[in-house]
C-alpha positions in Angstrom: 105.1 90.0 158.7 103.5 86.5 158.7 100.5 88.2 156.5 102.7 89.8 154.2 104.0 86.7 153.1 100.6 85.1 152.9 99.6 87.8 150.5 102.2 87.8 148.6 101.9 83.7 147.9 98.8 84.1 147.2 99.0 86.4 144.4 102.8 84.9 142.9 103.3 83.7 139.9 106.2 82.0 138.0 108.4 84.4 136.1 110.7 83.5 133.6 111.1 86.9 132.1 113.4 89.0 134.6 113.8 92.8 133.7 115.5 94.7 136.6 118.4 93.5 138.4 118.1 93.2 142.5 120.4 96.1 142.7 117.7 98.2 140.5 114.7 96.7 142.4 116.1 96.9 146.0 117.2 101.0 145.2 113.1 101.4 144.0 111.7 100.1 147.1 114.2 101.6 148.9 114.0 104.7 147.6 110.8 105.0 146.1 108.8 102.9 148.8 107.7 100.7 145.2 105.9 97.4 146.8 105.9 96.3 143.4 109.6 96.2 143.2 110.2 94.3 146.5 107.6 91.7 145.2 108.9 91.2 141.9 112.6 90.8 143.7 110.9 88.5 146.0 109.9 86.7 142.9 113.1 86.5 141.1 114.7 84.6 144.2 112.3 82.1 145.2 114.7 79.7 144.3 116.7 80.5 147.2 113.8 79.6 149.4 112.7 76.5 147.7 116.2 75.1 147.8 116.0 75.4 151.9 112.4 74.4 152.4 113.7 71.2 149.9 116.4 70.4 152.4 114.4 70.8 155.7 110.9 69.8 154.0 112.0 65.7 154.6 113.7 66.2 158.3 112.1 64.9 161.4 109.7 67.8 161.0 105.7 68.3 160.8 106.5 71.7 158.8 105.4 70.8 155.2 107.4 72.5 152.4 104.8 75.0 151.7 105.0 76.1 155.7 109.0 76.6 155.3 107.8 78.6 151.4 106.2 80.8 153.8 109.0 80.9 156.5 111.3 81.7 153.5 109.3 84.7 152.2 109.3 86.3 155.9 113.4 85.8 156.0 113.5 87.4 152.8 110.8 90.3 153.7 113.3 90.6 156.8 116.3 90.8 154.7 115.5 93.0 152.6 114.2 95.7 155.2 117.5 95.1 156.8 120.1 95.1 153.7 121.7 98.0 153.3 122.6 99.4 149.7 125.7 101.1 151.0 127.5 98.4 151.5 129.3 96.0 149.0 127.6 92.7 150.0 126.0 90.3 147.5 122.3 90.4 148.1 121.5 86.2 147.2 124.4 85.6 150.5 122.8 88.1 152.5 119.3 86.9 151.8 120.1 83.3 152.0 120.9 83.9 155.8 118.0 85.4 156.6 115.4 82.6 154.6 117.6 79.9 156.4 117.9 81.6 160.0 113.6 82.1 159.6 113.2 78.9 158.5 115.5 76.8 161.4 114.0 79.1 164.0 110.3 78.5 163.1 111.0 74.7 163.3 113.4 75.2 166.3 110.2 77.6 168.3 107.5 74.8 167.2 109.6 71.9 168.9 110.2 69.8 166.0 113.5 69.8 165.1 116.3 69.7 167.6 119.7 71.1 165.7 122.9 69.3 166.4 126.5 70.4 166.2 127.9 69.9 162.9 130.7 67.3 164.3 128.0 65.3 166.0 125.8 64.6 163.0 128.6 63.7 161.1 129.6 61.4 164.2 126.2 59.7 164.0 126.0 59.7 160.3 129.3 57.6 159.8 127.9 55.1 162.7 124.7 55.1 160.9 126.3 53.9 157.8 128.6 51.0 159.3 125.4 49.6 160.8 123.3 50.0 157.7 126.4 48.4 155.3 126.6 45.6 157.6 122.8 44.8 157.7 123.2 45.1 154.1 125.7 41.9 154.3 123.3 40.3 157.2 126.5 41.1 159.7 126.7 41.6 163.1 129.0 44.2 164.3 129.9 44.8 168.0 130.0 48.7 169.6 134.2 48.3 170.2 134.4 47.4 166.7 131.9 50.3 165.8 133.5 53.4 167.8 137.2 51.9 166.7 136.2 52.0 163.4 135.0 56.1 163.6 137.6 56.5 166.1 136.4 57.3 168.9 136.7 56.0 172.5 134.2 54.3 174.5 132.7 57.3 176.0 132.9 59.4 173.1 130.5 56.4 171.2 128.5 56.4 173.9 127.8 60.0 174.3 127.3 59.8 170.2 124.8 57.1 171.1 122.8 59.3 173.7 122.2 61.7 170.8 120.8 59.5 168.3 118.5 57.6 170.8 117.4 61.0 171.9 117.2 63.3 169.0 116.6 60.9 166.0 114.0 58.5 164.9 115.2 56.0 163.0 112.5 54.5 160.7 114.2 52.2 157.6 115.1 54.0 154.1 113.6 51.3 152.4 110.2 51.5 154.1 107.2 51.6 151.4 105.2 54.0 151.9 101.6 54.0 149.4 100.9 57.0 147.5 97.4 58.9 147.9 95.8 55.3 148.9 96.3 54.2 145.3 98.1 51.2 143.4 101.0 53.4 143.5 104.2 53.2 146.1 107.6 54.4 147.1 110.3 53.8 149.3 110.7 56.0 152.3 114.2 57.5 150.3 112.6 58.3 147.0 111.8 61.2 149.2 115.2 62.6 150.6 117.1 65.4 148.6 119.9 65.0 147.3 123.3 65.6 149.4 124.3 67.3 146.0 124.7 71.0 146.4 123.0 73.5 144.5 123.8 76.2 142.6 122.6 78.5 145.1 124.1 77.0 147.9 127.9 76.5 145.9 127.3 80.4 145.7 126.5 81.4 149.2 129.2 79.5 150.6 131.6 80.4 147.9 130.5 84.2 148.7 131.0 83.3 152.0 134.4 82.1 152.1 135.8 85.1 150.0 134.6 87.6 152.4 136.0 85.9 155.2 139.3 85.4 153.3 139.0 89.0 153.0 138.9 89.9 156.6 141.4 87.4 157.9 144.2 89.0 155.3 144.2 91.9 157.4 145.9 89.8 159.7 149.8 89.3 160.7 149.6 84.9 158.9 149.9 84.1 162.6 147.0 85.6 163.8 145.2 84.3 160.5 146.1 80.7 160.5 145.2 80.8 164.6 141.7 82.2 164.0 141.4 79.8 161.5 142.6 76.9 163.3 140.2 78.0 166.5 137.3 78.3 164.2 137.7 75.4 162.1 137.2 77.8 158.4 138.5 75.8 155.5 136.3 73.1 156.5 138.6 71.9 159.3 137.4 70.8 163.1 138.2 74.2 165.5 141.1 73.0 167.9 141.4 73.8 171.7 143.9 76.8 172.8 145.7 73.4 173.7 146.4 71.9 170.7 147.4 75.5 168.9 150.0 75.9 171.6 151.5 72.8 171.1 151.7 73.5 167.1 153.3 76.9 168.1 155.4 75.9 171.3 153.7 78.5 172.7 151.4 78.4 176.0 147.9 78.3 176.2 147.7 81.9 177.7 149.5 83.1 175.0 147.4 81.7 172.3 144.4 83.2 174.0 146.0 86.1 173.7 146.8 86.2 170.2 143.4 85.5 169.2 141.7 87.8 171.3 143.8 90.4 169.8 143.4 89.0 166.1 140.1 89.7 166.7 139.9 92.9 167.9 141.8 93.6 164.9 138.9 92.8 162.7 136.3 94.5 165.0 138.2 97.7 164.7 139.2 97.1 161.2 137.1 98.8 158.0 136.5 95.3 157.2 134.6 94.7 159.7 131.6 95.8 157.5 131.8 92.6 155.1 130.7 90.2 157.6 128.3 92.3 159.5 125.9 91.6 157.8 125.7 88.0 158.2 126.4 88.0 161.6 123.7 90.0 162.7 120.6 88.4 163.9 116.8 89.4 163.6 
């Protein structure tokens, strides 16, 4: 696989020019067994996989962006073997899975990136910020007045804390850095993407969220709003079988139970189908 997508670097070239849709190109190579076809719809996406090398291309990572280029062509050689034309999913979500999912697991196998739960990061990146606006001013801030701020207890900061000593190497934003040993420099931030979404990502996730919505309307709204309370969808934080109950005055059992059965719902459902896909792994 790792070949194929050497070869098929080797030999790309920019198009601007698109003449078949992916449906058309998937249903020739599909079909026909046309190499030509999956190349030239590996072509018309590659700006799927340069906007995740972009985003992973500046982490604490020795991959270079052209390493996580060629980690995003063997995704997409992946999910295109894998995607099946029967079904009524869009092919840029489906793929975007698989170039992301190759990408993170390359880094992950190599050792160089550690992920972190979503609610973690986002812990460290608000203490990360109170430190840096107070250095800013030439404060001093205490940890109570820190972990109060981003409310949190004392051992939930310190736990917080254990992750960014261990998993993160802080090195300043505003460190210059010289450019090919020449008169020429940059700050350390000049080269971090921008937390802006892309177009490509706004569709994926909008993609995304319509499917799901899809699936969960199968449901009694009980059973919706409880998976989607449990999960956290709608960008929300997933809450315990606690914290339902006490929403519903019901026990924690019973919530348990209502989920578990929501859910077997939707694994016995047609419906089932329009997630499938991205939940399977390679």
């Amino acid at each position: 696989m790792k070949s194929l997508a050497i070869d098929f670097l080797e030999n790309f070239e920019i198009r601007t020019n698109i003449k078949f849709s992916n449906r058309e190109l998937l249903t020739s190579y599909k079909v026909n067994k046309d190499i030509n076809a999956r190349n030239e719809l590996i072509t018309n996406n590659m700006g799927l996989i340069y906007t995740a090398a972009k985003k992973r291309a500046n982490l604490n990572s020795s991959f270079t962006f052209e390493d996580l280029v060629q980690e995003g062509v063997i995704g997409m050689i992946k999910g295109i073997e894998k995607f099946d034309l029967n079904k009524n999913t869009s092919f840029s979500t489906y793929i975007y899975y698989w170039i992301t999912h190759q990408m993170d697991r390359a880094i992950m196998n190599n050792g160089r990136l550690i992920r972190l739960p979503a609610h973690i990061c986002e812990k460290v990146n608000q203490i990360n910020q109170i430190e840096n606006e107070n250095q800013s001013l030439n404060k001093e801030i205490s940890p109570k007045c820190i972990h109060q701020e981003v409310k949190m207890n004392e051992k939930q900061y310190n736990d917080i804390n254990y992750y960014r000593k261990t998993y993160y190497s802080f090195v300043s934003l505003n460190t210059t850095m010289n450019l090919d040993n020449e008169d020429s420099y940059a700050e350390l931030q000049d080269f971090i993407p921008s937390d802006e979404p892309s177009i490509e990502e706004i569709t994926v996730e909008e993609d995304l969220k319509e499917n799901l919505n899809k699936v969960l309307n199968t449901l009694s709204p009980r059973e919706k709003e409880i998976l989607e309370l449990r999960f956290g969808f709608n960008d929300n934080e997933p809450k315990t079988l606690e914290e339902i109950g006490e929403k519903y005055h019901l026990t924690r059992e019973r919530i348990r139970q209502i989920e578990s059965k929501a859910i077997n719902k939707i694994k016995c459902s047609s419906n089932k189908n329009i997630l499938q896909e991205y939940l399977s792994c390679p």
